[in-house]
N, C-alpha and C positions, 0 to 999 in steps of 0.2 A: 247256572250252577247254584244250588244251594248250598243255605249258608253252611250244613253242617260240613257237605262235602269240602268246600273253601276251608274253614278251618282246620281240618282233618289234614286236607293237603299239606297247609301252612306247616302244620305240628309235624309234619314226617320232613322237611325239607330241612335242609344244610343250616340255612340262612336263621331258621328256628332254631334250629337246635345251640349252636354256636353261641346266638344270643342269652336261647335258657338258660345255659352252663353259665353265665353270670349276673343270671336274674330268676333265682328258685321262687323269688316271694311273689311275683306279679301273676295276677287275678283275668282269666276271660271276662272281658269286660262288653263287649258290643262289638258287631257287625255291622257292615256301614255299606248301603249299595245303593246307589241312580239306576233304577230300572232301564232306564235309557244304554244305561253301558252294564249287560250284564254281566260282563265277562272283569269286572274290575273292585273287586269287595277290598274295604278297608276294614283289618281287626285290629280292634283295640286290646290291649292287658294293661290293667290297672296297679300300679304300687303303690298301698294306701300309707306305707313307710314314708311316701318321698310326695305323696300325693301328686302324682303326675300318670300320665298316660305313654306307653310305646306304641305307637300304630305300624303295621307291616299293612303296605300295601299292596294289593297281587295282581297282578296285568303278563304280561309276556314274563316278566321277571318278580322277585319279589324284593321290594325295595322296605327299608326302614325309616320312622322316624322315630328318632329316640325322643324319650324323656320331653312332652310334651306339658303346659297347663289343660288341666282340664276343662272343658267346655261346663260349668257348675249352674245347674238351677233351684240347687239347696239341698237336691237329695242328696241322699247317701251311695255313692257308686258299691252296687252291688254286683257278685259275679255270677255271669252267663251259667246258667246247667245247661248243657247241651241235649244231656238225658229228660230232659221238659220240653223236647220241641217236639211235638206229636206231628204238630199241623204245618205240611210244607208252605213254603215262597209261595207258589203258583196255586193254593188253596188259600190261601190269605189276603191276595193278591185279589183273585176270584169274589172272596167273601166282602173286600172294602169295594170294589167294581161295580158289584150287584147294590149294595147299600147304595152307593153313591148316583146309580143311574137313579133308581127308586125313591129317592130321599132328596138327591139334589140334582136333578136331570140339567139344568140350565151350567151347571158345572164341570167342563170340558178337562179334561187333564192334560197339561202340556209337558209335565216333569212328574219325576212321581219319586220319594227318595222313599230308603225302607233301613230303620233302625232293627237289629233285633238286641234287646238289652232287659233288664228285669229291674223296673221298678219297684215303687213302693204299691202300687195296685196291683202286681203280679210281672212276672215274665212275658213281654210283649212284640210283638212285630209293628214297631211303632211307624207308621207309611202316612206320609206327608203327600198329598198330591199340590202340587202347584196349579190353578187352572186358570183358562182364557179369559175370566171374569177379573181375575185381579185378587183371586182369594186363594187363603191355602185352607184345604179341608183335610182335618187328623183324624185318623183312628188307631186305637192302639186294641190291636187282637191279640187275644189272650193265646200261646201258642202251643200249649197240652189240648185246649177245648176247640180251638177256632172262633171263640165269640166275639163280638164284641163290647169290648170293654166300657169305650169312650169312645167320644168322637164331637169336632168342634167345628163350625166352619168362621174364619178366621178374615174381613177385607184387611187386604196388604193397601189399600188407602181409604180415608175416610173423607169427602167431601161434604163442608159445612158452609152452608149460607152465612154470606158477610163474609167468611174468610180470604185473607189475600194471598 
């Protein structure tokens, strides 16, 4: 499913609405998905009032967690346009695939996580792959254009002569 559709859902259901009636001020914030399980997206809405996060989560049912700390890495939590996503899941999906066989062939993906949220460089489908090397390779595709943005490959250890 994508993510518009997921949100969309979210916003027509009981469990949304219920909750909006006492939370006008909070922001589309990011969509949260393991490719591995695509039937389970987490959406976040931001309150920069309270500076916290509600995450509904969507599986057979849809569950809530209120009023979370934000996960912060300095930026400023900006909110999701949904009207800015040109370029679906499954072409962005496509587009880091292709880079990454071409670019990084020895990097296998085991897990693959896929943020869609708008940074300070743009509104992104930020996709983490995890792979069999012991690294995680980013790209953040820009999601009006399908480009890519950025992209880092990252070892999850470092082994240094002499160390114990």
């Amino acid at each position: 499913m994508e993510a518009k559709e997921a949100i969309k859902s979210l916003e027509k259901s009981p469990e949304f609405k219920k909750w909006r009636k006492k939370d006008k001020e909070s922001c589309l914030s990011n969509a949260f998905l393991i490719l591995e399980e695509p039937d389970k997206w987490s959406i976040g809405y931001y309150s920069k009032k309270k500076n916290r996060i509600t995450t509904f989560e969507i599986g057979k049912q849809i569950t809530i967690k209120p009023y979370e700390k934000i996960f912060s890495t300095g930026e400023e939590v900006k909110e999701l346009k949904l009207d800015d996503v040109k370029t679906g899941l499954d072409n962005a999906v496509g587009i880091c695939n292709t880079f990454r066989k071409k670019n990084y062939p020895s990097e296998n993906s085991i897990k693959t996580i896929i943020v869609l949220q708008n940074l300070s460089i743009g509104q992104v489908y930020n996709i983490t792959y995890l792979t069999s090397a012991f690294s995680t390779l980013n790209m953040k595709i820009d999601t009006s254009s399908g480009k890519i943005l950025k992209h880092t490959l990252v070892p999850l250890f470092r082994f240094d002569k002499g160390s114990n």
